[in-house]
PDB file of N, H, CA, C and O in Angstrom:
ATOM      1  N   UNK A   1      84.266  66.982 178.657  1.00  0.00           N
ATOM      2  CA  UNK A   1      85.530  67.281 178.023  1.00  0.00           C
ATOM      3  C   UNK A   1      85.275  68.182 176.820  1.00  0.00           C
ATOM      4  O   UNK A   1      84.263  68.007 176.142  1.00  0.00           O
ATOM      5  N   UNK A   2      86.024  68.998 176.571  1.00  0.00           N
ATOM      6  H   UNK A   2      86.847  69.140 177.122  1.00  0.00           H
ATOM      7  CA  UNK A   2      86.390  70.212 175.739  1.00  0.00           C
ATOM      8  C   UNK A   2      86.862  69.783 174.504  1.00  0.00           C
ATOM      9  O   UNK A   2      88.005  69.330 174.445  1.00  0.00           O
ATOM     10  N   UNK A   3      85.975  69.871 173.232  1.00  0.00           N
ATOM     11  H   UNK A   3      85.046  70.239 173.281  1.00  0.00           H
ATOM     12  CA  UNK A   3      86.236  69.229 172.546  1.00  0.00           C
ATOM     13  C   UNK A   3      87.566  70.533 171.411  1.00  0.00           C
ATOM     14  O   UNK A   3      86.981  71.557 171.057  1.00  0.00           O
ATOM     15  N   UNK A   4      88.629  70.478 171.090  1.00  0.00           N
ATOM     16  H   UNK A   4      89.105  69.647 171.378  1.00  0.00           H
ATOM     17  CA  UNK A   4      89.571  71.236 170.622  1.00  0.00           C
ATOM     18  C   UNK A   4      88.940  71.738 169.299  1.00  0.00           C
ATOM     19  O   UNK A   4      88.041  71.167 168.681  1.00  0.00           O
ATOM     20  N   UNK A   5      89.688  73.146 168.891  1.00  0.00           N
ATOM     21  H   UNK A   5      90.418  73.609 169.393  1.00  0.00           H
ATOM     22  CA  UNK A   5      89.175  73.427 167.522  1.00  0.00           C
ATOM     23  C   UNK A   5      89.881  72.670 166.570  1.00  0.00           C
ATOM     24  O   UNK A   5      89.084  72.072 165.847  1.00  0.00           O
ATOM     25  N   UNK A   6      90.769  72.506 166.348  1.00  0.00           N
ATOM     26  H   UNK A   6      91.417  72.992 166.935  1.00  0.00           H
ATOM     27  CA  UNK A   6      91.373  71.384 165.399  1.00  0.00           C
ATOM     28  C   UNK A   6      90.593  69.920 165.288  1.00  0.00           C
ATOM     29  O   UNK A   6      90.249  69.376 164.239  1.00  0.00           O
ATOM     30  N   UNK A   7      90.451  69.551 166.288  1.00  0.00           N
ATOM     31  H   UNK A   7      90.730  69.993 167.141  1.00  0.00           H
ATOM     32  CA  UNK A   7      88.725  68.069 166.483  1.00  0.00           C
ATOM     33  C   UNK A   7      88.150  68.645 165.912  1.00  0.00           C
ATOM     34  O   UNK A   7      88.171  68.220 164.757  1.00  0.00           O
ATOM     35  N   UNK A   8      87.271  69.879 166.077  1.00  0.00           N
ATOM     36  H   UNK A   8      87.254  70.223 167.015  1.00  0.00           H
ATOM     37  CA  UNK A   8      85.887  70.373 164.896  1.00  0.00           C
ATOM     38  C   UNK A   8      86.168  69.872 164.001  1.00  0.00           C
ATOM     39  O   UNK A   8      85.613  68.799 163.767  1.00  0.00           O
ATOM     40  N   UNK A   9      87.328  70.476 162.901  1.00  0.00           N
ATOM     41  H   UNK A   9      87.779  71.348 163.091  1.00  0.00           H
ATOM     42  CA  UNK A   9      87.689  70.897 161.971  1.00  0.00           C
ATOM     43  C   UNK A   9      87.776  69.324 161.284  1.00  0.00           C
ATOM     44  O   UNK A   9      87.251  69.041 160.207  1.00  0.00           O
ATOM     45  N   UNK A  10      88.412  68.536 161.984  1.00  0.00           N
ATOM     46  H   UNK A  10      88.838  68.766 162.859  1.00  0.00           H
ATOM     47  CA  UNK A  10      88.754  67.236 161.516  1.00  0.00           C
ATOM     48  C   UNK A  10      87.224  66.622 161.508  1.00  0.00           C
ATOM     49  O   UNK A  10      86.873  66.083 160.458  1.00  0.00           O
ATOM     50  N   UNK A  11      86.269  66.665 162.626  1.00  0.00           N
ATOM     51  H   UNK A  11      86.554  67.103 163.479  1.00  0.00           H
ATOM     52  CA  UNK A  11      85.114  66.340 162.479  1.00  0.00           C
ATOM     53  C   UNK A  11      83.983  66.716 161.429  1.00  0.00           C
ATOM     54  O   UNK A  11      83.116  66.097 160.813  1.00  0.00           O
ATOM     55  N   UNK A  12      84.374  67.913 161.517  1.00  0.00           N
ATOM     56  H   UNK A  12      85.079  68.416 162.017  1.00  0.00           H
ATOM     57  CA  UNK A  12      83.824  68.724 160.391  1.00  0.00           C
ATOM     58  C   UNK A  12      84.026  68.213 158.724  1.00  0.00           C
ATOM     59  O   UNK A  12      83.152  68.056 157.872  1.00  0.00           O
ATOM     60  N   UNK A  13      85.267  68.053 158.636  1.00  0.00           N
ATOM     61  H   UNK A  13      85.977  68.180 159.329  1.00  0.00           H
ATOM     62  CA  UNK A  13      86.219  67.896 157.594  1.00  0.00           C
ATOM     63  C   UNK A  13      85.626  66.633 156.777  1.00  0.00           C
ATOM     64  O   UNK A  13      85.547  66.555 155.551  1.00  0.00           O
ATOM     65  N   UNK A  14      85.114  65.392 157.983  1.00  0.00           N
ATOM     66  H   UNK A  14      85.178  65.455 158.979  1.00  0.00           H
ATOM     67  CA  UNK A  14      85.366  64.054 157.565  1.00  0.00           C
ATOM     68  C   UNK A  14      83.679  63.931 157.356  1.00  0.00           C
ATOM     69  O   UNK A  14      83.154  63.191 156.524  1.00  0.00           O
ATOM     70  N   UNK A  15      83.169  64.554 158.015  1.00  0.00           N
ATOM     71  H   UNK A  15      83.596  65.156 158.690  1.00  0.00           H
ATOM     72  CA  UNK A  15      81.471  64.561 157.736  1.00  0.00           C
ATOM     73  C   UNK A  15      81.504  65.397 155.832  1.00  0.00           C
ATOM     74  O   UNK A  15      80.724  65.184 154.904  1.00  0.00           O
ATOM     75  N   UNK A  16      82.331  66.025 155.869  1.00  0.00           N
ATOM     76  H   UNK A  16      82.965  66.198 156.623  1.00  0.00           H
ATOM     77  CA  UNK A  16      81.874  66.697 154.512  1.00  0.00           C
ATOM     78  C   UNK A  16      82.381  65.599 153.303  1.00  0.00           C
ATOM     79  O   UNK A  16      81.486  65.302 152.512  1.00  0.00           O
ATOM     80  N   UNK A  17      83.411  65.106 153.119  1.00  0.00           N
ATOM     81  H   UNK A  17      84.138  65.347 153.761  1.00  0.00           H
ATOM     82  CA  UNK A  17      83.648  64.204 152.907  1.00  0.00           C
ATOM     83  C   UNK A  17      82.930  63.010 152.657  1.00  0.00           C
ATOM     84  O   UNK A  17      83.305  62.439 151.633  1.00  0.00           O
ATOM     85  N   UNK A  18      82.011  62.456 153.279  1.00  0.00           N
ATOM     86  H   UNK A  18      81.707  62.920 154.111  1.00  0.00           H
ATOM     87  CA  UNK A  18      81.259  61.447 153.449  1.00  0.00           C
ATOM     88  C   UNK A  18      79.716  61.815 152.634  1.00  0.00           C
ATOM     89  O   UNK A  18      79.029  61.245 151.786  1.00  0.00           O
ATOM     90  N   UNK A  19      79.634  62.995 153.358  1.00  0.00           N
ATOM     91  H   UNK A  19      80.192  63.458 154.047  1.00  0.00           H
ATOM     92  CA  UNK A  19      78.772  63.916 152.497  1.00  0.00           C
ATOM     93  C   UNK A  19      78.890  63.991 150.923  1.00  0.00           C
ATOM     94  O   UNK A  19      77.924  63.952 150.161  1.00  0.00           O
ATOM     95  N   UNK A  20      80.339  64.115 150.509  1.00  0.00           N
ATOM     96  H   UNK A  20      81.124  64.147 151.128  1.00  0.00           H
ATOM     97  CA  UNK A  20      80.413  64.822 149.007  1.00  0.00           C
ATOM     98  C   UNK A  20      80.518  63.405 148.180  1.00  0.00           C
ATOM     99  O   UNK A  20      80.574  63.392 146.951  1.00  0.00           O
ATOM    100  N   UNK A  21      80.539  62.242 148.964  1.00  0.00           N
ATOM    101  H   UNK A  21      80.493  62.252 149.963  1.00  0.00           H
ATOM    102  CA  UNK A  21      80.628  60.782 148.248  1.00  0.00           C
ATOM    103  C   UNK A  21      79.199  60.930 148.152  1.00  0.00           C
ATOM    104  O   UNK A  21      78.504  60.967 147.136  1.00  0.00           O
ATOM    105  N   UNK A  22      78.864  61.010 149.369  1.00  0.00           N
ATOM    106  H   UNK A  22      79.429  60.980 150.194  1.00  0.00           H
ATOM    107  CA  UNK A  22      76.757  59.973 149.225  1.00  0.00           C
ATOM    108  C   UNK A  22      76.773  60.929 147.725  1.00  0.00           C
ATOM    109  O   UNK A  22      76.835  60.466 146.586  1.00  0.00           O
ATOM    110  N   UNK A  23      76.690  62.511 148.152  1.00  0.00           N
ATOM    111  H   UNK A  23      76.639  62.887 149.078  1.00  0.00           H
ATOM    112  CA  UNK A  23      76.197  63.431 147.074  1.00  0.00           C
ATOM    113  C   UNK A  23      76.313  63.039 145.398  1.00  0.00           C
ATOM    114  O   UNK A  23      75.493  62.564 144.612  1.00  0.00           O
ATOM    115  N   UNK A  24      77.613  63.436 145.263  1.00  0.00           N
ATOM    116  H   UNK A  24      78.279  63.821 145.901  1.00  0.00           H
ATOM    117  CA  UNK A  24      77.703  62.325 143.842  1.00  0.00           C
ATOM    118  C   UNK A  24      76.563  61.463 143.570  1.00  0.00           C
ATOM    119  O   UNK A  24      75.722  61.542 142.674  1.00  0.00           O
ATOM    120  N   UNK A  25      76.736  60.381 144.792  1.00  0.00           N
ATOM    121  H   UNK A  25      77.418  60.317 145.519  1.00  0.00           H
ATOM    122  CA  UNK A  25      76.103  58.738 143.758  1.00  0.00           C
ATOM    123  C   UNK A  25      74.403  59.316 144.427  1.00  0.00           C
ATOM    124  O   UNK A  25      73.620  58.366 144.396  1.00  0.00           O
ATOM    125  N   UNK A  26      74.170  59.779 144.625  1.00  0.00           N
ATOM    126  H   UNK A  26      74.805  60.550 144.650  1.00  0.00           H
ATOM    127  CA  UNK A  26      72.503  60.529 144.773  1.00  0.00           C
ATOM    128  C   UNK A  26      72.445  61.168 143.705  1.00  0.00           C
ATOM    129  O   UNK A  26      71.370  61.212 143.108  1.00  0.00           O
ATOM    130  N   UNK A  27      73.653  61.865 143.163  1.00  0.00           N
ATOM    131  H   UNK A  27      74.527  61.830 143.649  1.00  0.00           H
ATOM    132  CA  UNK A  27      73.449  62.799 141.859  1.00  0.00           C
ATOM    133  C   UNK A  27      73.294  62.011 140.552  1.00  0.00           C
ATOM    134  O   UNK A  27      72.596  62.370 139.603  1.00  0.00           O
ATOM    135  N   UNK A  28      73.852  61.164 140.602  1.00  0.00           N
ATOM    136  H   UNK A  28      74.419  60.873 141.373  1.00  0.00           H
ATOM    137  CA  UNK A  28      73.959  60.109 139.608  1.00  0.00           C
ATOM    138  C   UNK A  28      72.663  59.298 139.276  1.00  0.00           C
ATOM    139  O   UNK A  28      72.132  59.210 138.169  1.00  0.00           O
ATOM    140  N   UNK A  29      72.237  58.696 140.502  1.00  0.00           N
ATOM    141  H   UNK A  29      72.668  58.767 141.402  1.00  0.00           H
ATOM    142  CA  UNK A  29      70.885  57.934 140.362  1.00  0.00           C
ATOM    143  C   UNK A  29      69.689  59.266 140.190  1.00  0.00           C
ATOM    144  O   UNK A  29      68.739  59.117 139.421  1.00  0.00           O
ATOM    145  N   UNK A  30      69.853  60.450 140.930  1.00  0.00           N
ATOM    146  H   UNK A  30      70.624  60.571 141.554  1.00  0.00           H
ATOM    147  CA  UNK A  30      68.273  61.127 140.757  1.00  0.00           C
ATOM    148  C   UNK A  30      68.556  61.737 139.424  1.00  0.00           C
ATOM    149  O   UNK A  30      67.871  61.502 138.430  1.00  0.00           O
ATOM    150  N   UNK A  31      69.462  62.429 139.439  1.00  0.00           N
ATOM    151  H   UNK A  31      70.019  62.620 140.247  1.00  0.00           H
ATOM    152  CA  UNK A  31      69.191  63.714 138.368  1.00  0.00           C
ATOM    153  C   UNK A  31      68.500  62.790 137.212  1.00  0.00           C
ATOM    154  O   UNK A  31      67.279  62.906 137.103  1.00  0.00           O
ATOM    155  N   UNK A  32      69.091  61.995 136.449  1.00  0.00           N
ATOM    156  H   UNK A  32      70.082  61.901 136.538  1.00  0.00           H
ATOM    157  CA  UNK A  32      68.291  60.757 135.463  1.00  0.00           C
ATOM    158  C   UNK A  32      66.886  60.932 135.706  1.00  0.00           C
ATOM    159  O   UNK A  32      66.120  60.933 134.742  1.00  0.00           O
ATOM    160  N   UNK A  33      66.470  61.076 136.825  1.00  0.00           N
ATOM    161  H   UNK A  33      67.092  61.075 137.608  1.00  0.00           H
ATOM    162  CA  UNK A  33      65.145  61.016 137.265  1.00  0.00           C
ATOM    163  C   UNK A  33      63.831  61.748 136.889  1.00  0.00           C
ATOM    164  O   UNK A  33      62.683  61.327 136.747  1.00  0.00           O
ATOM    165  N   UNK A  34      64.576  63.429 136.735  1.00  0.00           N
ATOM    166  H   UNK A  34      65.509  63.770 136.851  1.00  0.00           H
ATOM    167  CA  UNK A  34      64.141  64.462 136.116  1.00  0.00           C
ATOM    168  C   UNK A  34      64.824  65.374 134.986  1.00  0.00           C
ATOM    169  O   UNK A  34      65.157  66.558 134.936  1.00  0.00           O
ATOM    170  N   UNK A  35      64.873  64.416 134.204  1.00  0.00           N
ATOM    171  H   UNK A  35      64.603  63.455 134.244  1.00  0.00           H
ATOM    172  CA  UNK A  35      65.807  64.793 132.684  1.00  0.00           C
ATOM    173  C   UNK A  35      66.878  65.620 132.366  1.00  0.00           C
ATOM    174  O   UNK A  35      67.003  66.334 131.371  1.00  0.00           O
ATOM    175  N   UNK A  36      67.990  65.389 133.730  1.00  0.00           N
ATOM    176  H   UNK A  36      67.889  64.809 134.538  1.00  0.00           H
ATOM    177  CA  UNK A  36      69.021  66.350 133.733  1.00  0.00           C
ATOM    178  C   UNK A  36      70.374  65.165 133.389  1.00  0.00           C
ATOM    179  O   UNK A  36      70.695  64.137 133.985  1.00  0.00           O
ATOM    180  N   UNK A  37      70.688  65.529 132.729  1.00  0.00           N
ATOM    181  H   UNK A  37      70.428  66.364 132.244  1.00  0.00           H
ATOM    182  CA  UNK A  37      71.899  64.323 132.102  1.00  0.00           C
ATOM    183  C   UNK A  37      72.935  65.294 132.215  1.00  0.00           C
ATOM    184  O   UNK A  37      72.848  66.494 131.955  1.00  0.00           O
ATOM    185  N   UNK A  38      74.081  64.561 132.693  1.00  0.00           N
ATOM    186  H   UNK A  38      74.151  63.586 132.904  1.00  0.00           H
ATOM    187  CA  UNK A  38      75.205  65.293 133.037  1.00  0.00           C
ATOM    188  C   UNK A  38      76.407  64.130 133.224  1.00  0.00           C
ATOM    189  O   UNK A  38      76.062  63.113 133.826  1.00  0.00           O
ATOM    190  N   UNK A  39      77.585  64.200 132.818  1.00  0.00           N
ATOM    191  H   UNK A  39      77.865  65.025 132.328  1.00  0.00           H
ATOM    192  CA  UNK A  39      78.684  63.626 132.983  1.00  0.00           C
ATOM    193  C   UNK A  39      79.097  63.468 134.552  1.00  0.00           C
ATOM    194  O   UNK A  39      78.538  63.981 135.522  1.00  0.00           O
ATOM    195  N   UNK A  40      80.157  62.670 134.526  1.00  0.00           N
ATOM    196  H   UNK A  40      80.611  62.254 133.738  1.00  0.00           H
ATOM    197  CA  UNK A  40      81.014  62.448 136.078  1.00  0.00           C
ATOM    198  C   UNK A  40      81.708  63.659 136.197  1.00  0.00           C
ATOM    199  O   UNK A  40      81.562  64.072 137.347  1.00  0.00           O
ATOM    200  N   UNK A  41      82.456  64.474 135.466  1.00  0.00           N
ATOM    201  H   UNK A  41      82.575  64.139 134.532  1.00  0.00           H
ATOM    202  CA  UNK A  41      82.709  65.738 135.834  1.00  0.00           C
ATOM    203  C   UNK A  41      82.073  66.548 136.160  1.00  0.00           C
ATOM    204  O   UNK A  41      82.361  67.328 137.068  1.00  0.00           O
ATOM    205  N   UNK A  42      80.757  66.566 135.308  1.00  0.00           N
ATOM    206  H   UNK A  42      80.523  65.933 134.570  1.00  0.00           H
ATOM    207  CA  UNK A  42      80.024  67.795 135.823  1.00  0.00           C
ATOM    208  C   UNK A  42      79.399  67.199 137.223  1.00  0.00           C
ATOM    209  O   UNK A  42      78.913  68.105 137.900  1.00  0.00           O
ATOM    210  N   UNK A  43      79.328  66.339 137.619  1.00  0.00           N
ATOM    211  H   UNK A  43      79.723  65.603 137.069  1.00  0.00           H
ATOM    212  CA  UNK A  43      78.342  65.790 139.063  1.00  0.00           C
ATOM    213  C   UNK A  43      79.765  65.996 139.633  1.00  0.00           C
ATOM    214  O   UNK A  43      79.555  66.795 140.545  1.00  0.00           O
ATOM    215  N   UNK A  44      81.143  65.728 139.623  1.00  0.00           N
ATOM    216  H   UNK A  44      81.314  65.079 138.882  1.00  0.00           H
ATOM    217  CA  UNK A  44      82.530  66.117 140.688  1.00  0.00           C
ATOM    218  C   UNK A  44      82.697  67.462 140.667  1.00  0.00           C
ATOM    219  O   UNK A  44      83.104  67.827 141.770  1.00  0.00           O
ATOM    220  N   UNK A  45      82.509  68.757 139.580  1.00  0.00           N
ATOM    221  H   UNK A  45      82.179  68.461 138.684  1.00  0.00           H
ATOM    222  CA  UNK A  45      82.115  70.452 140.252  1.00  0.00           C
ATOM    223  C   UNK A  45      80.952  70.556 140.678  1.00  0.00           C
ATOM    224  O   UNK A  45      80.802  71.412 141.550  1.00  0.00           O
ATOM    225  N   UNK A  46      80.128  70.025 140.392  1.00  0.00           N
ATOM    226  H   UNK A  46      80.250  69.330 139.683  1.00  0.00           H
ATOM    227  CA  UNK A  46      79.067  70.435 141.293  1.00  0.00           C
ATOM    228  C   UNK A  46      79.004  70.117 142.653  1.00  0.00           C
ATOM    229  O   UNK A  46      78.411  70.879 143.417  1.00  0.00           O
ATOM    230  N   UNK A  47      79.621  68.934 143.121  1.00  0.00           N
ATOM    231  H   UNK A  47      80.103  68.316 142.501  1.00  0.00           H
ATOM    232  CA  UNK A  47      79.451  68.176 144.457  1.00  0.00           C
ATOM    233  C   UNK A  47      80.650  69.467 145.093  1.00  0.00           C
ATOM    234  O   UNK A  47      80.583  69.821 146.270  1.00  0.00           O
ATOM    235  N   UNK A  48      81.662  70.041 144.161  1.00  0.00           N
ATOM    236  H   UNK A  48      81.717  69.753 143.205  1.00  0.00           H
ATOM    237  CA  UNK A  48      82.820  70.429 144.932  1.00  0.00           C
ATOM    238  C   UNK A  48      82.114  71.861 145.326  1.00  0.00           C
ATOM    239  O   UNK A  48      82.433  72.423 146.374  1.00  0.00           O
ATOM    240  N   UNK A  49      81.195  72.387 144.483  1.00  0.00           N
ATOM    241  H   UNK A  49      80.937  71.931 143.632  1.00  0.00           H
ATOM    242  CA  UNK A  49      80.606  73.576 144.402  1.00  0.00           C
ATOM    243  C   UNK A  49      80.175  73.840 146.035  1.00  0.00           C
ATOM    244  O   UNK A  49      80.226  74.992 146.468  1.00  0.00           O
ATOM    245  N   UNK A  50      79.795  72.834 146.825  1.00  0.00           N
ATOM    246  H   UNK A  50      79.754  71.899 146.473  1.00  0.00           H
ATOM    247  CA  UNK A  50      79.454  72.740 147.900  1.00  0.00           C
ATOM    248  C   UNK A  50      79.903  72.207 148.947  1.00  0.00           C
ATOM    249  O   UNK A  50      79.321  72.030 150.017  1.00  0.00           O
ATOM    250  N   UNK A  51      81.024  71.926 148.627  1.00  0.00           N
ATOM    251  H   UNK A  51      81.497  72.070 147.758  1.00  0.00           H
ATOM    252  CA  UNK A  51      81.770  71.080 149.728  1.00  0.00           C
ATOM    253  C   UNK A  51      82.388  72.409 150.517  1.00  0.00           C
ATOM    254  O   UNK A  51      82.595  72.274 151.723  1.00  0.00           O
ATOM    255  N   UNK A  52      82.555  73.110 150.174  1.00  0.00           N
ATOM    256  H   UNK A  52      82.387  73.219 149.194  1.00  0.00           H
ATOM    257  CA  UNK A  52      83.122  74.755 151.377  1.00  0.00           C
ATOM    258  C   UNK A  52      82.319  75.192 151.921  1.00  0.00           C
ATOM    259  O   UNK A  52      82.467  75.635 153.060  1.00  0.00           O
ATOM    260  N   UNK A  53      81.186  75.209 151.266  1.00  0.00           N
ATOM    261  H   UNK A  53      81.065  74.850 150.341  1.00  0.00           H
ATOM    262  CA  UNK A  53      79.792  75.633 151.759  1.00  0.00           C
ATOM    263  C   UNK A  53      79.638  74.996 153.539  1.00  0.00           C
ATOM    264  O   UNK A  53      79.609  75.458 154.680  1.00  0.00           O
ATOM    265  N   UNK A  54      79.575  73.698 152.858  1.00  0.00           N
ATOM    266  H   UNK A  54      79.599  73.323 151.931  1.00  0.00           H
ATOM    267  CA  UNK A  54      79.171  72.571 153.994  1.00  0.00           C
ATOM    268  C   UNK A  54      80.067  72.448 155.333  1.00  0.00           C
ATOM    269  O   UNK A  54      79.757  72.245 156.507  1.00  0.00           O
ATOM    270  N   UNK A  55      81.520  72.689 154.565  1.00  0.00           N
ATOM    271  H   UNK A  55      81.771  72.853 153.611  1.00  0.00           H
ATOM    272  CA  UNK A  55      82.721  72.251 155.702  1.00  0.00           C
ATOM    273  C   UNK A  55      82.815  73.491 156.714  1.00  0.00           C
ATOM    274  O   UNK A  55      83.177  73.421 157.888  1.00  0.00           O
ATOM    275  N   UNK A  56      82.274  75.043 155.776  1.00  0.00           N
ATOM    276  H   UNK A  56      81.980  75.099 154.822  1.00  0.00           H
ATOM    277  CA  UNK A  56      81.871  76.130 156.791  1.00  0.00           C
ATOM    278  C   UNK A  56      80.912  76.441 157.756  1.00  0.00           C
ATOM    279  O   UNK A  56      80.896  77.234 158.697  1.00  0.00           O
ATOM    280  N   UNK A  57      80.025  75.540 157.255  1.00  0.00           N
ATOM    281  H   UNK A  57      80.038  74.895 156.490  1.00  0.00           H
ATOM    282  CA  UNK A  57      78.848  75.220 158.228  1.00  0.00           C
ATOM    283  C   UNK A  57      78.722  74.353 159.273  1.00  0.00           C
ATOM    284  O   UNK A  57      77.928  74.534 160.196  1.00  0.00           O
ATOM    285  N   UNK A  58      79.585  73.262 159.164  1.00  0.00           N
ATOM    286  H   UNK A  58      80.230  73.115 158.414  1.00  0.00           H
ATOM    287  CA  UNK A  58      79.789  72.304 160.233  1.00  0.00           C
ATOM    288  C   UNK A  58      80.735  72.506 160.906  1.00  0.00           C
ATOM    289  O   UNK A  58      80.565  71.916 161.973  1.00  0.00           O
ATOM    290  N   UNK A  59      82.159  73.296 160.876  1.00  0.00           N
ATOM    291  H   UNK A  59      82.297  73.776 160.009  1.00  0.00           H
ATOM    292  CA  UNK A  59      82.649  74.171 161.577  1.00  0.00           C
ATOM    293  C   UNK A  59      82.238  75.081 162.383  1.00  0.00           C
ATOM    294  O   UNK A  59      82.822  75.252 163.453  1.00  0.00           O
ATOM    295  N   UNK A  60      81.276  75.750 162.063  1.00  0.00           N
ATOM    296  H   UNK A  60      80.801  75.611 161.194  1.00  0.00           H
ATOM    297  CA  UNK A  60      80.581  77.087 162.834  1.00  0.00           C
ATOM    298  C   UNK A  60      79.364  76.558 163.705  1.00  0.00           C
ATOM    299  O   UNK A  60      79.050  77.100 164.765  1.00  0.00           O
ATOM    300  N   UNK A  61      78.633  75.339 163.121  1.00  0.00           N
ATOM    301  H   UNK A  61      78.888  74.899 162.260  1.00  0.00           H
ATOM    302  CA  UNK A  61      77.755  75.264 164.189  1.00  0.00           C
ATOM    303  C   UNK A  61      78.327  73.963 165.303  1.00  0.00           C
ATOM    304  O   UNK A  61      77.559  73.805 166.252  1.00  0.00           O
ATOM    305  N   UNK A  62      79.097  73.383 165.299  1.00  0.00           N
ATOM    306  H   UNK A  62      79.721  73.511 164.529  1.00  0.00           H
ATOM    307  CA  UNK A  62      79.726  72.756 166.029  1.00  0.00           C
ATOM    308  C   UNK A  62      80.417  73.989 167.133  1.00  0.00           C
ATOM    309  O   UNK A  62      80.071  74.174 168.300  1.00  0.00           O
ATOM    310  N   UNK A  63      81.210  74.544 166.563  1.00  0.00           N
ATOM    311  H   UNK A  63      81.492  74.394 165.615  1.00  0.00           H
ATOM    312  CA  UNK A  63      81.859  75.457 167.644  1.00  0.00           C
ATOM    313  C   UNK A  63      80.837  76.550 167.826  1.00  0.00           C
ATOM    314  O   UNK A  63      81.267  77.639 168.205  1.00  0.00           O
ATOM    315  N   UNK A  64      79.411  76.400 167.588  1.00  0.00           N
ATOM    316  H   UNK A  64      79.061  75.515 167.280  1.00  0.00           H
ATOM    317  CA  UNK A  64      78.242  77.297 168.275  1.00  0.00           C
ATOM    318  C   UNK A  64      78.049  76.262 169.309  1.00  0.00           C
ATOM    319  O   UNK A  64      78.372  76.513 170.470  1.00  0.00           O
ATOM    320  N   UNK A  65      77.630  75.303 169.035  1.00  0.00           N
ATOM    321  H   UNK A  65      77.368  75.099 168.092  1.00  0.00           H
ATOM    322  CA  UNK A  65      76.952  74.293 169.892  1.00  0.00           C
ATOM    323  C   UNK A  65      78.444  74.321 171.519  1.00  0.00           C
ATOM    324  O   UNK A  65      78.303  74.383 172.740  1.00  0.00           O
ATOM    325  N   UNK A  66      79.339  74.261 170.872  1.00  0.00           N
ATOM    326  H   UNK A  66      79.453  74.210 169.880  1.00  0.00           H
ATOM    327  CA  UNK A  66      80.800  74.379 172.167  1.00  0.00           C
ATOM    328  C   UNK A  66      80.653  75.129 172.722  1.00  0.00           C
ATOM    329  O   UNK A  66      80.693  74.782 173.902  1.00  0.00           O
ATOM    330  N   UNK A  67      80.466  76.169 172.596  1.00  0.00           N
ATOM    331  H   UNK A  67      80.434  76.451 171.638  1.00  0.00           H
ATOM    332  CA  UNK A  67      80.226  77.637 173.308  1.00  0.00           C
ATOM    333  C   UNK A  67      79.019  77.730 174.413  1.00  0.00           C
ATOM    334  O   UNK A  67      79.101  78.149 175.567  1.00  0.00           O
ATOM    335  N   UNK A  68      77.879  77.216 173.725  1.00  0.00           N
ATOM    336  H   UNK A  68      77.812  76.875 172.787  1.00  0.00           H
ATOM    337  CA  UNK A  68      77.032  76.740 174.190  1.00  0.00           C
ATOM    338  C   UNK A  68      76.691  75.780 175.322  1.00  0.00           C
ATOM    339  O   UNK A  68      75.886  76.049 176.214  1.00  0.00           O
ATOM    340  N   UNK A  69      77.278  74.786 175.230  1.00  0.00           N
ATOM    341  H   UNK A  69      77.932  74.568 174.505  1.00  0.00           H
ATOM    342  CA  UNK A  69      77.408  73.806 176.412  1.00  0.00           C
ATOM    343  C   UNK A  69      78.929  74.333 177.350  1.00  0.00           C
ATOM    344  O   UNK A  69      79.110  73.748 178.418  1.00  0.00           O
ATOM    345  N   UNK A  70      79.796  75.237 176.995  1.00  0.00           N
ATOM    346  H   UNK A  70      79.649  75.712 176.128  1.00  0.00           H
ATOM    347  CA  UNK A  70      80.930  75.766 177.628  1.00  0.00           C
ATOM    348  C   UNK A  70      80.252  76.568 178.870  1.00  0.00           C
ATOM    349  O   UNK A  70      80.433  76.366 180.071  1.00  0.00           O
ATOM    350  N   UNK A  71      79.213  77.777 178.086  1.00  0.00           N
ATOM    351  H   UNK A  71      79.066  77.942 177.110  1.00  0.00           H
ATOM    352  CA  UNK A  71      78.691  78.427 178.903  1.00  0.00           C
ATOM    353  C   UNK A  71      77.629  77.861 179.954  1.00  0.00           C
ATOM    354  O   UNK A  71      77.456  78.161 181.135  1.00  0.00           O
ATOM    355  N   UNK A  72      77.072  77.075 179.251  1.00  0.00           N
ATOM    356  H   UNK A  72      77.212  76.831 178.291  1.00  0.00           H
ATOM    357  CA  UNK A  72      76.089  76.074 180.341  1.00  0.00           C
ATOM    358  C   UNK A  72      77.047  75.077 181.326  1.00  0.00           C
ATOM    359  O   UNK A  72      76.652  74.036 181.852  1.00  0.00           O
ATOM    360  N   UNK A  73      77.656  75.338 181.377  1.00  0.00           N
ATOM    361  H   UNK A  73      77.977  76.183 180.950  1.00  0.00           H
ATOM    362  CA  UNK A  73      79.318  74.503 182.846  1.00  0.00           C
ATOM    363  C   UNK A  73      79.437  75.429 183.347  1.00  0.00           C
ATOM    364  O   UNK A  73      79.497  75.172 184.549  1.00  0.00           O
ATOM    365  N   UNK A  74      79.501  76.223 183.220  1.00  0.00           N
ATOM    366  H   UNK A  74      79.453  76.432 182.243  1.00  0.00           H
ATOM    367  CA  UNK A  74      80.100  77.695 184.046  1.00  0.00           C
ATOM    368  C   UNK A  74      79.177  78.185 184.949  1.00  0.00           C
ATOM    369  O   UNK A  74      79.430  79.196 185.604  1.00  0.00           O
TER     370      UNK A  74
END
């Protein structure tokens, strides 16, 4: 079954998401680690700094990987 581009997107969407939580509380416990002190705001632009990044990337290689197994049916 053919997975729709709107499914990516939502798949995509909800992985980044999940992503930009862990990220935060990883940011929180390491940075301390190597003497970078930074507020909850600055760790919420930074996490956001990358959340387009990410949601463009899991968009594009998902609908690479579709194409991919589309053409391998055919």
């Amino acid at each position: 079954m053919k997975q729709s581009r709107t499914m990516s997107m939502v798949e995509a969407a909800a992985n980044v998401v999940v992503g930009y939580v862990l990220a935060i509380a990883t940011q929180i416990v390491v940075f301390p680690w190597f003497g970078i002190e930074t507020g909850l705001p600055e760790h919420l632009t930074i996490g956001i700094a990358f959340v387009g990044v990410s949601l463009v990337r899991g968009y594009l290689l998902r609908r690479l990987f579709e194409a991919i197994r589309m053409r391998s049916v055919e």
